[in-house]
C-alpha positions as CSV (number, residue, x, y, z in Angstrom):
1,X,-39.1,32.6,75.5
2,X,-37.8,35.3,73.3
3,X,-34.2,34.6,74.7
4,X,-34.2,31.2,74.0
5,X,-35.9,31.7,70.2
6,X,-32.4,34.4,69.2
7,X,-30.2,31.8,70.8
8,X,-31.5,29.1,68.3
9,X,-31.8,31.7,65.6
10,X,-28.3,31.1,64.2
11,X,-28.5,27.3,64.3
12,X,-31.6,27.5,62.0
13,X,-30.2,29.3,59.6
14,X,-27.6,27.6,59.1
15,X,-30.0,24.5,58.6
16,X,-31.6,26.1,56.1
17,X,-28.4,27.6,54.3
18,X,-27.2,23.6,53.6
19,X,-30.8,22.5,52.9
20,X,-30.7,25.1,50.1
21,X,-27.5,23.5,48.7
22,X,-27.2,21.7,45.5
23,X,-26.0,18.0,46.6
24,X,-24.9,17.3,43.2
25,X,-22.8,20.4,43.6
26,X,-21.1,19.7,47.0
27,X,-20.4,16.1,46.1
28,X,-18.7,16.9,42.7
29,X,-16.7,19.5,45.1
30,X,-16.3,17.0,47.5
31,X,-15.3,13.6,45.2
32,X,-13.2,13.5,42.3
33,X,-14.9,11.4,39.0
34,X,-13.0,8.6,37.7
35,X,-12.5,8.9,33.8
36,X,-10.6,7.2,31.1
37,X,-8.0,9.1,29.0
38,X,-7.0,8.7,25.5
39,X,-3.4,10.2,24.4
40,X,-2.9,11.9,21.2
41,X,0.0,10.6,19.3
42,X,2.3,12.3,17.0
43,X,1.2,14.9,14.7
44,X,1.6,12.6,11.9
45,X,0.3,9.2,13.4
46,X,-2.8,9.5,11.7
47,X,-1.6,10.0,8.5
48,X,0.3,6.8,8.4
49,X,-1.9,4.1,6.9
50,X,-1.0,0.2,6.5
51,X,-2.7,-2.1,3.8
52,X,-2.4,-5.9,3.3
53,X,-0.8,-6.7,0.3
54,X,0.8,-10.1,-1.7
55,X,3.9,-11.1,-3.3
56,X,4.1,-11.3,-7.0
57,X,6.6,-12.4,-9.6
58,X,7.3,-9.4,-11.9
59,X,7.8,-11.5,-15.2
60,X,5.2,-14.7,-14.9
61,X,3.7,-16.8,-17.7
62,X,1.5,-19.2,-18.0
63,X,3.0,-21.7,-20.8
64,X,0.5,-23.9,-22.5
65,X,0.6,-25.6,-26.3
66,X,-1.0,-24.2,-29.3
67,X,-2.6,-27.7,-29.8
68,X,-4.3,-30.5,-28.0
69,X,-2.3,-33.7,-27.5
70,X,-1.6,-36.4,-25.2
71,X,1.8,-35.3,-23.5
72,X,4.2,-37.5,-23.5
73,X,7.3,-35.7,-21.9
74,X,6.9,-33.6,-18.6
75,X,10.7,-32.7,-17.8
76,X,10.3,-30.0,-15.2
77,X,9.6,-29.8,-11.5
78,X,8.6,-27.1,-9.4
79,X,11.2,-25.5,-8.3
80,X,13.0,-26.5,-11.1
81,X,15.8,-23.7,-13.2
82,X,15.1,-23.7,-16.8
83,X,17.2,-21.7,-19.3
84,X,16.0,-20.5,-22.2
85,X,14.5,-22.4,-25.0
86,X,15.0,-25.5,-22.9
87,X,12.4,-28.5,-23.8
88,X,9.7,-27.9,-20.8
89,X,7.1,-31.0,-22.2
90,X,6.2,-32.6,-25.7
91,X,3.0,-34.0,-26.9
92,X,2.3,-37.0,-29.3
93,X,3.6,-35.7,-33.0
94,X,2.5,-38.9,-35.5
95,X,-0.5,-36.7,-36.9
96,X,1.5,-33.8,-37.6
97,X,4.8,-34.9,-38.4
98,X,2.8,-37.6,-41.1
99,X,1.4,-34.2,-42.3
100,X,4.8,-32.4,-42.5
101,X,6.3,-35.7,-44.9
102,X,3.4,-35.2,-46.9
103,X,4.0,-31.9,-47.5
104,X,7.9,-32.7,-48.2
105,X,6.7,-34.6,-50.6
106,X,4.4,-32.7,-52.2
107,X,7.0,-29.6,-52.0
108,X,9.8,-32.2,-53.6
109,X,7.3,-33.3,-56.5
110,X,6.5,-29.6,-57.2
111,X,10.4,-28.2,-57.2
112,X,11.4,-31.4,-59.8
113,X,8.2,-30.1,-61.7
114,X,9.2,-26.5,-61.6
115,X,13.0,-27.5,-63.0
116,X,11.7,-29.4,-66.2
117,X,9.3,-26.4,-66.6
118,X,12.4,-23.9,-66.2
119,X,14.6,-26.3,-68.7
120,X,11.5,-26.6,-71.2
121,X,11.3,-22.6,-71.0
122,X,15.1,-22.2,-72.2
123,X,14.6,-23.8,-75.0
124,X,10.5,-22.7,-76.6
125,X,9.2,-25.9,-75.4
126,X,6.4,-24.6,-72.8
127,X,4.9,-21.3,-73.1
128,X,5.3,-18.4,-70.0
129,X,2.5,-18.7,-68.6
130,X,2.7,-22.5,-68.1
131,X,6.2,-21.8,-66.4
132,X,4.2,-19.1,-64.1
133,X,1.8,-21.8,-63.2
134,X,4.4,-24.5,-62.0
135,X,6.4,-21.6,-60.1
136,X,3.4,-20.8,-58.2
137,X,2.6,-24.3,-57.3
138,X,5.9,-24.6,-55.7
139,X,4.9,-21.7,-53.9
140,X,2.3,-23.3,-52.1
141,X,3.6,-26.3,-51.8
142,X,6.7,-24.2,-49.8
143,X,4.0,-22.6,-47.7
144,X,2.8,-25.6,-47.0
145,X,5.5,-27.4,-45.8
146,X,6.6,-24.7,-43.5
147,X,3.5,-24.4,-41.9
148,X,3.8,-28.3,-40.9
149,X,6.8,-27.3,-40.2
150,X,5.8,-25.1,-37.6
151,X,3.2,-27.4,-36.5
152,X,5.9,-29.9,-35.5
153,X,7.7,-27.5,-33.6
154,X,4.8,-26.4,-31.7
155,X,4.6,-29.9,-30.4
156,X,7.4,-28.6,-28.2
157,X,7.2,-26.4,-25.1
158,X,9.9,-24.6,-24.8
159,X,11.0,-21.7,-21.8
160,X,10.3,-18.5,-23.3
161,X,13.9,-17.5,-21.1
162,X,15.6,-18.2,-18.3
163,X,13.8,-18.6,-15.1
164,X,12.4,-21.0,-12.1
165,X,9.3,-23.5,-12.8
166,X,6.7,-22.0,-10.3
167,X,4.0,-24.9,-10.7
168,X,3.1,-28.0,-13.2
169,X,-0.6,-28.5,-12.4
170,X,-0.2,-31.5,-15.1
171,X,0.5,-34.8,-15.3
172,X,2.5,-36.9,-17.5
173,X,0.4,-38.9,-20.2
174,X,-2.3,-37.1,-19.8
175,X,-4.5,-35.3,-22.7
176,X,-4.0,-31.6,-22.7
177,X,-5.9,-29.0,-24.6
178,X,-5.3,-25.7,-26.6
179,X,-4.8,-23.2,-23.9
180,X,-4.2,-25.6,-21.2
181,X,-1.5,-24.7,-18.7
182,X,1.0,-27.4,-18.6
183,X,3.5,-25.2,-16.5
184,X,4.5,-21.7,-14.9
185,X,7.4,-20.1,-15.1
186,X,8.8,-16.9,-13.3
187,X,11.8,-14.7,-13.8
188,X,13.7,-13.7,-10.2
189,X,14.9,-10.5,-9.7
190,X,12.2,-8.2,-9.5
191,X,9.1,-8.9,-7.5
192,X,5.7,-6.9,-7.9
193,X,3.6,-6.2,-4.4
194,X,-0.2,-6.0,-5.3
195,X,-2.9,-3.6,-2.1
196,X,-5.9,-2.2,-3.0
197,X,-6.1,1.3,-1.9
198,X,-9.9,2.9,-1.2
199,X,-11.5,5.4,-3.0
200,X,-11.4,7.6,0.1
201,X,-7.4,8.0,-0.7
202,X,-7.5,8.3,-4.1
203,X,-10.1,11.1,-4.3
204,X,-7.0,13.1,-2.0
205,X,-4.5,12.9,-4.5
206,X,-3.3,15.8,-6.8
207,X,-3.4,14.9,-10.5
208,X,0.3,15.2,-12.2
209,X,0.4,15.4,-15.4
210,X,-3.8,13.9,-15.8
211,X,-2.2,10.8,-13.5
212,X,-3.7,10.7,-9.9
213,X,0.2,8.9,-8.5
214,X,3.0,9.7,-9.3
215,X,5.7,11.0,-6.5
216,X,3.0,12.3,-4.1
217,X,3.2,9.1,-2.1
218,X,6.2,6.8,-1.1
219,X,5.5,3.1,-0.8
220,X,7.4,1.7,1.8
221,X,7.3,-2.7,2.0
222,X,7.6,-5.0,5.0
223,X,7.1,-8.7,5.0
224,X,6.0,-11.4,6.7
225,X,6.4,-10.8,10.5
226,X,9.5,-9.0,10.1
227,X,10.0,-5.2,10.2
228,X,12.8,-4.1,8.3
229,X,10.9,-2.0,5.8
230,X,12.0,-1.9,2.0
231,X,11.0,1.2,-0.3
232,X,9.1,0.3,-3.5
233,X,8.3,2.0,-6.8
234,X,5.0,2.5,-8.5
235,X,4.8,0.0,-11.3
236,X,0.4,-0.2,-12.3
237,X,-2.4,0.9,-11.1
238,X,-6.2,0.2,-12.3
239,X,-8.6,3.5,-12.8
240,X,-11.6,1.6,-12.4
241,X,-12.5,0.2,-8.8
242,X,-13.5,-3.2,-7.6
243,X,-17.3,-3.4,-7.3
244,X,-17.1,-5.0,-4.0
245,X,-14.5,-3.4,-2.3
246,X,-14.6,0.4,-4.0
247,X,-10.5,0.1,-3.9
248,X,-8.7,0.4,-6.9
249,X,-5.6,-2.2,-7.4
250,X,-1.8,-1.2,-6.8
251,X,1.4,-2.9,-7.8
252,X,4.5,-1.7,-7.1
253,X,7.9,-3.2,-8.1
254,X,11.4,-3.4,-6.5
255,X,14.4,-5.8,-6.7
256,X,14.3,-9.3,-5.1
257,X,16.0,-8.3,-1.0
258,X,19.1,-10.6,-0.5
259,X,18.8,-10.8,3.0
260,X,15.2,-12.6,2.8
261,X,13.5,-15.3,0.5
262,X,10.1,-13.9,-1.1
263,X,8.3,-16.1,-3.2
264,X,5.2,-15.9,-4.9
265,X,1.9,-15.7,-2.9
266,X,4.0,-14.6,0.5
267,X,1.8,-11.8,2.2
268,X,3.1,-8.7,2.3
269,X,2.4,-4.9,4.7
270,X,2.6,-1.8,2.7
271,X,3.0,1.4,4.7
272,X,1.8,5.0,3.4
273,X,2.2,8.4,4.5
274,X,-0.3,10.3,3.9
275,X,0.7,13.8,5.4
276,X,1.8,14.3,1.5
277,X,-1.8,14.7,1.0
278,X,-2.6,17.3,3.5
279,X,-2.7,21.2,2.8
280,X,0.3,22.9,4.2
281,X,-2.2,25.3,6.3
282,X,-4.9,22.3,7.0
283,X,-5.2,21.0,10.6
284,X,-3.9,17.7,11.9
285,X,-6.8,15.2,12.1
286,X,-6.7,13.0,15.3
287,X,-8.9,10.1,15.9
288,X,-10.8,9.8,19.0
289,X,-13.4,7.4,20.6
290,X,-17.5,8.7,19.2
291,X,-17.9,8.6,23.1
292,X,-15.4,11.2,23.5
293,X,-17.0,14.1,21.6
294,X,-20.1,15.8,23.1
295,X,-22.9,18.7,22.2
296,X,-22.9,19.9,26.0
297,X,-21.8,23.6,25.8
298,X,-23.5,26.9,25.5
299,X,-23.5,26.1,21.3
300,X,-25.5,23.0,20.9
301,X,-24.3,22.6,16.9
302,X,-20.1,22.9,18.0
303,X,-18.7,19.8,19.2
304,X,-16.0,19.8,21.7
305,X,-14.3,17.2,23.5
306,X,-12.5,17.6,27.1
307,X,-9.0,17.7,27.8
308,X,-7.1,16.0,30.7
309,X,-5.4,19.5,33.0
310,X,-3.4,18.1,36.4
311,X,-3.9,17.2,38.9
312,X,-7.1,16.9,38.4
313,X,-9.3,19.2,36.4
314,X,-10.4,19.2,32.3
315,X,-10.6,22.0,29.5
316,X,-13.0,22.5,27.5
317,X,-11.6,22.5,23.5
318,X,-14.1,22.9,20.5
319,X,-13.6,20.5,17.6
320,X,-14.7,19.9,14.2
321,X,-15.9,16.4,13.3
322,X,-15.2,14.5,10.5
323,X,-15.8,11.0,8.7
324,X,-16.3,7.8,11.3
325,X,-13.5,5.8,10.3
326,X,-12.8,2.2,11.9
327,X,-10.6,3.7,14.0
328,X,-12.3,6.3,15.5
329,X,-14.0,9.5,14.8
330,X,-11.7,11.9,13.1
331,X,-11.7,15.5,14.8
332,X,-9.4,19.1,14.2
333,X,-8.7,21.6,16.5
334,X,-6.3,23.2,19.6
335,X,-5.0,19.9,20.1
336,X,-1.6,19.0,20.2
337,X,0.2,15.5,20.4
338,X,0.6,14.0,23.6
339,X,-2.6,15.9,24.7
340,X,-5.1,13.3,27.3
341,X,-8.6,13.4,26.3
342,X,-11.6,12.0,28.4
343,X,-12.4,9.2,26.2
344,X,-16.2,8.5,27.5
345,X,-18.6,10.3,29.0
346,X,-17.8,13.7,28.1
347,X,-21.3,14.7,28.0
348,X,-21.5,14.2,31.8
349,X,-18.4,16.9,32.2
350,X,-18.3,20.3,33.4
351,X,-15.5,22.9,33.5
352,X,-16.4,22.4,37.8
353,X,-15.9,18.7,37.5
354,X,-12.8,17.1,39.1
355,X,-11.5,13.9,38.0
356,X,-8.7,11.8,38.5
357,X,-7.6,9.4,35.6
358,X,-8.7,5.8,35.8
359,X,-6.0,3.2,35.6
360,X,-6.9,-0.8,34.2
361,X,-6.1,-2.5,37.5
362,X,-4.1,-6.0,37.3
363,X,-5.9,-8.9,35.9
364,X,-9.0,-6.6,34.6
């Protein structure tokens, strides 16, 4: 019996050795966990920004009359090259032009009266004063006249200078009032590109010269679906923000491209860089998934995400965190570009763990 108890003695032992084993621990040794990566981009990625923006004629007015009228010429389309001073539309005259020949009449009557009174004064007849009085009511009478004058003309709506007919939301016959726009007319040449740009931004910018812009940004302009990018300049900017948005509105300005047609309204991408606004000695930001940062280590108030080591192990890197942006949660630290981080579950991680990277399989 005692023979056959020390030949079994090693076999139980090594029972009990496994049973004391940590199966979590043997199977992470064992299997590899699948994880999805994320790869850092360049060192300036983040700092490029895009905001939506639209085309706008630089020189744009809205051309209306000074009175209300029926109109009874409309001789522009849209479309439609007008130089200046050109006729644009006219509205009935008979109230004002009977106006202006009463005044030439009144204005005739008083410069006859003012010629006896001068011929009277030669010779003693009428006294100074009496001359004064006729002289002044010729005055008047001048005044008046050239005010109907005036009134006459502004029957006429003319181009202010030379330009293209953008719209005529008005029809022909039709009553008009003070104010009214009749037509729109825009200048080619120069085109204004109008973005809001958030708060966030702004509050990054040094102040030259007590002005928040300036050359610390460049604005660079693509339209449409195309890609060719066109560098713009700073033309406005408002210093009071939208109440909905919290953006404050942009325009920039640059000449009219020859090699694509841009007209009013078109939409428009501007592109910023924003590395401009970094500190020479501050750290990149990268943005990473909220999944990918974790509270795990030996510190439970210093975040740390892992990073990606073939063939298949992970680092641990500590991070700082900073604002939740929409696209992603911006972090600083040892990270360089093209770096792969574990992109979910890092909380689940261990310098132990071995994982392989998880590839999106056809069709999923």
């Amino acid at each position: 019996m005692p023979v056959t108890f020390t030949r079994l003695l090693p076999g139980l032992l090594v029972l009990l050795f496994l049973a004391g084993c940590d199966p979590s621990q043997a199977e992470s040794e064992s299997t590899s966990r699948p994880v999805k990566l994320v790869t850092l981009e360049a060192g300036n990625a983040t700092a490029l920004r895009q905001f939506p923006a639209r085309v706008e004629a630089t020189t744009r007015s809205n051309l209306s009359f000074r009175m209300a009228g029926e109109l009874l010429e409309l001789n522009v389309s849209p479309g439609q090259r007008v130089n200046e001073g050109e006729v644009i539309a006219r509205i009935d005259d008979r109230n004002v032009q009977s106006e202006l020949d009463s005044a030439r009449s009144r204005l005739e009557l008083a410069k006859a009266m003012l010629e006896r009174m001068r011929y009277t004064l030669e010779r003693g007849a009428v006294s100074q004063s009496q001359f004064d009085e006729s002289q002044s009511e010729w005055r008047a009478a001048r005044a008046t006249f050239e005010q109907a004058q005036e009134q006459v003309e502004h029957t006429k709506l003319r181009a202010p200078y030379d330009g293209v007919i953008a719209q005529v939301p008005v029809d022909n016959r039709q009553i008009v009032q003070v104010q009214e726009t009749v037509a729109v007319i825009q200048q080619p040449g120069q085109l204004d590109v109008v973005f809001h740009l958030p708060e966030q931004i702004v509050q990054r910018m040094p102040r030259n010269d007590g002005t928040p812009f300036g050359d610390a940004l460049a604005f660079e302009v693509r339209f449409g679906n195309s890609n060719t990018p066109y560098l713009a300049q700073l033309a406005a900017y408002t210093t009071q923000a939208s109440a909905q948005s919290l953006a404050y509105e942009i325009t920039l300005t640059l000449p009219q491209p020859d090699d694509i047609t841009l007209l009013d309204g078109m939409s428009a991408n501007v592109r910023l860089d924003l590395s401009a606004l970094q500190t020479e000695n501050g750290a990149p930001l990268w943005r990473l998934p909220p999944d990918a940062v974790s509270y795990a280590g030996d510190d439970p108030d210093q975040a740390q995400v892992w990073r990606f080591v073939e063939p298949g192990n992970v680092e641990v890197v500590p991070v700082d965190v900073g604002r939740l942006t929409s696209n992603g949660l911006e972090v600083s630290g040892e990270l360089a570009a093209g770096d792969r981080i574990v992109a979910a579950g890092a909380h689940r991680l261990t310098a132990q763990t071995r994982v392989t990277p998880w590839e999106k399989e056809q069709g999923l």
